[in-house]
C-alpha positions as CSV (number, residue, x, y, z in Angstrom):
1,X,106.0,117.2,64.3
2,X,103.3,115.4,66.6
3,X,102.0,117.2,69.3
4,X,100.6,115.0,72.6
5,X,98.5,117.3,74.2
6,X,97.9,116.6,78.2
7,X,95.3,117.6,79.8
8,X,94.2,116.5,83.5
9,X,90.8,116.9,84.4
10,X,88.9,116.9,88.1
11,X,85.1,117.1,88.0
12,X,85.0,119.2,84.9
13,X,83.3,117.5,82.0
14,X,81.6,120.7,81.0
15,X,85.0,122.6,80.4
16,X,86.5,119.5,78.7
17,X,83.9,119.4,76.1
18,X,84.9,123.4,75.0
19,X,88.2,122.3,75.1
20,X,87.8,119.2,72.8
21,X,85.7,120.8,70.8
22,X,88.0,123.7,69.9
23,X,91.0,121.1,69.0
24,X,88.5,119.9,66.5
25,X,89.3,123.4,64.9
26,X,92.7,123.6,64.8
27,X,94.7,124.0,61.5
28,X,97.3,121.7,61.8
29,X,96.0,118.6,62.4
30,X,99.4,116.3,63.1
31,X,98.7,116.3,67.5
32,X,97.2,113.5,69.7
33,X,95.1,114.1,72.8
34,X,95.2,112.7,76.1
35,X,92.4,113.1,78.9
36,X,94.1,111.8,82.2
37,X,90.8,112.0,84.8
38,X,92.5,112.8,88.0
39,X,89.4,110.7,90.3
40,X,87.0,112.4,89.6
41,X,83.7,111.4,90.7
42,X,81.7,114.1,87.6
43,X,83.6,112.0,85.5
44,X,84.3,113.2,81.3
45,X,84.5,110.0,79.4
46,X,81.1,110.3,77.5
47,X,82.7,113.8,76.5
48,X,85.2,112.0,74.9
49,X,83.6,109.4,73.9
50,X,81.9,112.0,71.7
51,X,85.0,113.3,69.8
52,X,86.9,109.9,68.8
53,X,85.7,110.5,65.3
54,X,87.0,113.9,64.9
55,X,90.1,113.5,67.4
56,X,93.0,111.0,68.0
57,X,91.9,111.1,71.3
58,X,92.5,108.4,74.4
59,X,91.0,108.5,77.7
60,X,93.0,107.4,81.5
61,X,91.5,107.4,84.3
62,X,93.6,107.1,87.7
63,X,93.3,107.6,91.7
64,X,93.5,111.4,92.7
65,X,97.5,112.6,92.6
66,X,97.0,116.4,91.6
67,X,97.5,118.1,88.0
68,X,101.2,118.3,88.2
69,X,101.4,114.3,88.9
70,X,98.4,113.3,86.6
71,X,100.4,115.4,83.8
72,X,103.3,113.3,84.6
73,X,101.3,110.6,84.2
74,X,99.8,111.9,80.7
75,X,103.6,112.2,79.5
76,X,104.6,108.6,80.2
77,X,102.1,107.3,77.5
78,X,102.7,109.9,75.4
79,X,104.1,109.6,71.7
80,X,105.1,113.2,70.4
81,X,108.0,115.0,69.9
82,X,106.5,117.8,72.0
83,X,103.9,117.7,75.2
84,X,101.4,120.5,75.4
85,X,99.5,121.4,78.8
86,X,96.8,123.1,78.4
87,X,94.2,123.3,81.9
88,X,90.7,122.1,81.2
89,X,89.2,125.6,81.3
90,X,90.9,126.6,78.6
91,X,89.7,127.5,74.6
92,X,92.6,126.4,72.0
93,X,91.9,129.3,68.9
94,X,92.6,127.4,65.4
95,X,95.5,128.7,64.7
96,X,97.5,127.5,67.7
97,X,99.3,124.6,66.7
98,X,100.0,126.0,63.3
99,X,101.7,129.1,65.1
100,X,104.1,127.1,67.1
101,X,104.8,124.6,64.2
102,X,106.2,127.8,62.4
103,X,108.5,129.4,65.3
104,X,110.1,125.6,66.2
105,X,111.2,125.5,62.3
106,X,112.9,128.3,63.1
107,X,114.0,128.3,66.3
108,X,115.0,125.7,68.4
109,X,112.7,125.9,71.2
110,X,112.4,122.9,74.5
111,X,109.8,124.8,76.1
112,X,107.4,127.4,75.7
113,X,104.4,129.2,76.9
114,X,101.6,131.7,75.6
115,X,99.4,134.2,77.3
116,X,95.8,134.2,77.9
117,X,93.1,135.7,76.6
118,X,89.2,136.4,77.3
119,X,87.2,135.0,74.3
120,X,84.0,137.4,73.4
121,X,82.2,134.7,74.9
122,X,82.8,135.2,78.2
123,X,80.4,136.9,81.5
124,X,81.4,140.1,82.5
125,X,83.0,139.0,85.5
126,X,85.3,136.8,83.7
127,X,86.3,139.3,81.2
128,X,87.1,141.4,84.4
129,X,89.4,138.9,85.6
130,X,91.4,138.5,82.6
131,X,92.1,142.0,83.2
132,X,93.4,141.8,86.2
133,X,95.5,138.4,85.3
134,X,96.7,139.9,82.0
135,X,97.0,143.8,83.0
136,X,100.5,146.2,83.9
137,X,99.0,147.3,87.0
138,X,98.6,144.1,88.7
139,X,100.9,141.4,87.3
140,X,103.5,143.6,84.7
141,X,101.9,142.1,81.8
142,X,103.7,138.9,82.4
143,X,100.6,137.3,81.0
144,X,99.0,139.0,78.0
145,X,101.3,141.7,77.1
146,X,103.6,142.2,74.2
147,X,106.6,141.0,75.8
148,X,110.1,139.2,74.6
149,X,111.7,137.2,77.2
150,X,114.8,135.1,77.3
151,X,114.5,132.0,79.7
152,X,110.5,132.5,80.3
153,X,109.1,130.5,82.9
154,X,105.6,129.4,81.3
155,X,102.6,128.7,83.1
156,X,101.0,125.0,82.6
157,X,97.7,126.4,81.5
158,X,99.7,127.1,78.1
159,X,103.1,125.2,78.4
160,X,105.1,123.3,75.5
161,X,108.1,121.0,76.2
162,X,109.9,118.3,74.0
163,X,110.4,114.8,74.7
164,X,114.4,115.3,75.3
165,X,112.4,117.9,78.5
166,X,110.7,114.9,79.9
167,X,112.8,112.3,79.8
168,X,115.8,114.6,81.4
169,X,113.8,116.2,83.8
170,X,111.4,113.5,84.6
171,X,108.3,115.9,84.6
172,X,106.7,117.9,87.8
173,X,108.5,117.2,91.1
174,X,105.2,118.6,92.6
175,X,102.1,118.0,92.2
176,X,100.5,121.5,93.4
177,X,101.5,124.4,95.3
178,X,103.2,126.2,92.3
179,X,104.1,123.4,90.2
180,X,104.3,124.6,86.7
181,X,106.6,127.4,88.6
182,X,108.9,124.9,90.3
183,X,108.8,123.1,86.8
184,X,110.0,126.1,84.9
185,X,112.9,127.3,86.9
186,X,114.2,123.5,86.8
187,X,113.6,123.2,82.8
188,X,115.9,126.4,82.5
189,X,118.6,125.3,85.1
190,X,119.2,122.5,82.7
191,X,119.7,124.8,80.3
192,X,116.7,123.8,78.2
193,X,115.9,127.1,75.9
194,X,112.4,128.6,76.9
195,X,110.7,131.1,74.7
196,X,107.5,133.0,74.6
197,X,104.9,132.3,71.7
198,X,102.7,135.7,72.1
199,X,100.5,134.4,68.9
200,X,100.3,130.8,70.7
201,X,98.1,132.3,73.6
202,X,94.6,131.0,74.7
203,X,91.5,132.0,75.9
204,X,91.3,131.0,79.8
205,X,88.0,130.9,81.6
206,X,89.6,130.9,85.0
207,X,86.7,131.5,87.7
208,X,83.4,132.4,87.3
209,X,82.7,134.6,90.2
210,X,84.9,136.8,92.8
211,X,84.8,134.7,95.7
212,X,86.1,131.3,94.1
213,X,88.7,134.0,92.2
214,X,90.1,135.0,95.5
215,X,90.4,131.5,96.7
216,X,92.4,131.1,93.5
217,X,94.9,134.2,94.5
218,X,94.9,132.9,97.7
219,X,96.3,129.8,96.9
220,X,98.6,131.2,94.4
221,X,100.1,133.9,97.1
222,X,100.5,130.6,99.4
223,X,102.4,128.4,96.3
224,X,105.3,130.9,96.2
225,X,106.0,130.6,99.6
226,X,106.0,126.8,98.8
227,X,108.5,127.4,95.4
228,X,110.9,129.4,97.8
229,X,110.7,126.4,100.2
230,X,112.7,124.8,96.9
231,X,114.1,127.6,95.6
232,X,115.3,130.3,98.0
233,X,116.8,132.7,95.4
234,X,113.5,132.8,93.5
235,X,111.4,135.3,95.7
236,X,112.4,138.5,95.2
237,X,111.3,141.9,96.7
238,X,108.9,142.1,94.1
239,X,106.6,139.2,95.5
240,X,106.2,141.3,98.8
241,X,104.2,143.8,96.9
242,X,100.9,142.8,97.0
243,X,101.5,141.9,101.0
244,X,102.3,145.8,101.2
245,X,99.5,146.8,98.9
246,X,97.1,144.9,101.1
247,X,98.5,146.2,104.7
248,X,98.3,149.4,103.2
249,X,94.6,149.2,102.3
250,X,93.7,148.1,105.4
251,X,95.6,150.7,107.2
252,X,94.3,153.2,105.2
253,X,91.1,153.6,106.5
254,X,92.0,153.8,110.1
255,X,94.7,156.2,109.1
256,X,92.3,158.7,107.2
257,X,90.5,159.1,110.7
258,X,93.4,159.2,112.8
259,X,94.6,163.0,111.8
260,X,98.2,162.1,111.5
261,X,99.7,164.7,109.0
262,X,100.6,162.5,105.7
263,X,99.4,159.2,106.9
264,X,95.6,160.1,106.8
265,X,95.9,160.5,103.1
266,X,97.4,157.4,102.2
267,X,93.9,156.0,101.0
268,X,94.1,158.6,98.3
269,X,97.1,156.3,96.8
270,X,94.3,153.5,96.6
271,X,91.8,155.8,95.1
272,X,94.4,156.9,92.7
273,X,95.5,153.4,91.8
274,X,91.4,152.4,91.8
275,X,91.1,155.3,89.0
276,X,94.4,153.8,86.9
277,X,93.2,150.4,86.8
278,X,89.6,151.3,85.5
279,X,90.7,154.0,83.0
280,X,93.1,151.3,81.6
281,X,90.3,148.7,81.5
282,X,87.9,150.8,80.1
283,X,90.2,151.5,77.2
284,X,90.8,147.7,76.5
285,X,87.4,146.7,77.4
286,X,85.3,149.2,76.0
287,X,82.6,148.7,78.9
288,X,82.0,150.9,81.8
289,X,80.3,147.8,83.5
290,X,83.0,145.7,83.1
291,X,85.6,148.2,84.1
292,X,83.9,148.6,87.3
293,X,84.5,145.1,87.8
294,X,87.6,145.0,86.7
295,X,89.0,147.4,89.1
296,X,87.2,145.7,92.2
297,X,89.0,142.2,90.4
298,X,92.3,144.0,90.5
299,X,91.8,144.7,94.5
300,X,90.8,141.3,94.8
301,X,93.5,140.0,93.6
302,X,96.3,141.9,95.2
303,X,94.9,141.2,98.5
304,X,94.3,137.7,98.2
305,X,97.3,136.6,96.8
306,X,99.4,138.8,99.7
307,X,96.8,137.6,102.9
308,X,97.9,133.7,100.8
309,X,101.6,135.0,101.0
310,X,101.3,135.7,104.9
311,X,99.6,132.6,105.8
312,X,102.2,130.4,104.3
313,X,105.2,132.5,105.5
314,X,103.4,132.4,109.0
315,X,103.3,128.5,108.5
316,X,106.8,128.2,107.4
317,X,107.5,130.2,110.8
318,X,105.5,127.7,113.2
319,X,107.2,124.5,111.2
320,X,110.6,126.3,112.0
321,X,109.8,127.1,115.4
322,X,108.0,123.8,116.2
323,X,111.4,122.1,114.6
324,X,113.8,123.8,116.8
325,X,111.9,122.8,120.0
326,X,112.1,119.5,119.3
């Protein structure tokens, strides 16, 4: 089978290079590469320029259209059987390839996905916030646990789909905004079969500090306001946790002064939950340090993504309200 992996880039070159380099290292050997450079101005090509020997690698670069639309893009000149997405901040482990090579000869598969990993040569900080991505206590584990799911909706930092996906489908209808989600609920209602590859995970860099980490959550709590926009039976009671968790932690410190019976204790729920979330990370982590900021990266991320959900609902309001009134 030939693999065409996709990969959209946007001022990056740095990242690109891991990521090229760690293809180098794969097993199996049978995949092709495309770099689609999304406008950049930092562009890559002398990264790739450097690989051509060692990779069947080609290079594209277009005007800025977003990820989801420069992938598109990367799958109308591709030649696989299957297209893998990988984001540019990602680190492919050798054995990637090889690992899904062995479950598609036994399992007919149109799209996949893989969790995430922190590789041991991450900072501190990013190793915190690949606990809080990949952890129970703030995401269910969707994303690094041990998990077997029928009709998985993969992410496009690790996503797999055949040609027969592509051509029937006709590739992201978005271009941001929760693309790779909108993508994945429409591969399924095809009735393309989705599976989870937990060995076919990859170790994803994500951000490097807290505040362009929030700015991530933040955007993500906005994109599932924008998938319901498409999908109205998608958002479920769940997604209104972290908007609860992060009223509550606000309230909470008000409350503990205001000497309402019950109410004035509710911070002890975040202390409580504070105390879960580092125990659990220093068990995986084996780092006090890093535990420490795990647990503040955990916070973080609750509250962003739910003051990201609020702004978009409140937006979806006013273009409602400004609608009727006209």
């Amino acid at each position: 089978m030939l693999y065409s992996v996709v990969i959209p880039v946007y001022n990056r070159p740095d990242e690109i290079d891991e990521l090229l380099e760690s293809l180098t290292q794969q097993t199996y050997k049978n995949f092709e590469v495309l770099i689609i450079e999304d406008g950049s101005s930092d562009k890559c090509v002398h990264i790739v320029d450097k690989y051509r020997n060692q990779l069947n690698i080609r290079y594209y670069y277009k005007a800025n259209t977003g990820q989801g639309f420069s992938r598109n893009f990367g799958f109308s000149k591709a030649n696989g059987d299957y297209f893998v997405v990988f984001d540019s901040d990602c680190i492919i482990p050798p054995h990637y390839f090889q690992t899904v090579t062995n479950r598609l000869s036994t399992e007919h598969i149109d799209c996949w996905g893989g969790p995430d990993r922190a590789h041991h040569s991450f900072s501190p900080v990013q190793k915190a916030i690949n606990y809080s991505m990949t952890s129970f206590f703030t995401t269910g584990g969707m994303r690094g646990s041990n998990i077997s799911l029928t009709d998985y909706h993969p992410r496009s930092f690790n996503m797999g789909i055949s040609k027969e996906v592509y051509d029937i489908t006709g590739g992201y209808k978005i271009t941001r905004m929760g693309e790779d989600i909108e993508f994945s609920i429409r591969i399924i209602e095809h009735g393309f079969h989705s599976a989870y590859i937990e060995r076919a995970y990859v170790y994803h860099k994500r951000r490097t500090n807290f505040k362009q980490f929030f700015k991530q959550l933040h955007f993500f709590g906005r994109a599932r306001i924008n998938i319901k926009r498409f999908y109205p039976n998608s958002f479920k009671p769940l997604h209104l946790y972290p908007v609860l968790f992060t009223a509550g932690f606000l309230l909470s410190i008000p409350l503990a002064f205001s000497g309402i019976p019950i109410l004035s204790y509710i911070y002890l729920l975040f202390i409580f939950y504070a105390v879960i979330l580092f125990s659990d990370a220093l068990r995986k982590e084996k780092s006090s340090y890093i535990a420490t900021l795990a647990t503040f990266a955990g916070f973080i991320q609750l509250s962003a993504y739910g003051i990201g959900l609020i702004s978009e609902m409140q937006r979806e309001l006013s273009e409602k309200d400004n609608f009727s009134s006209k």
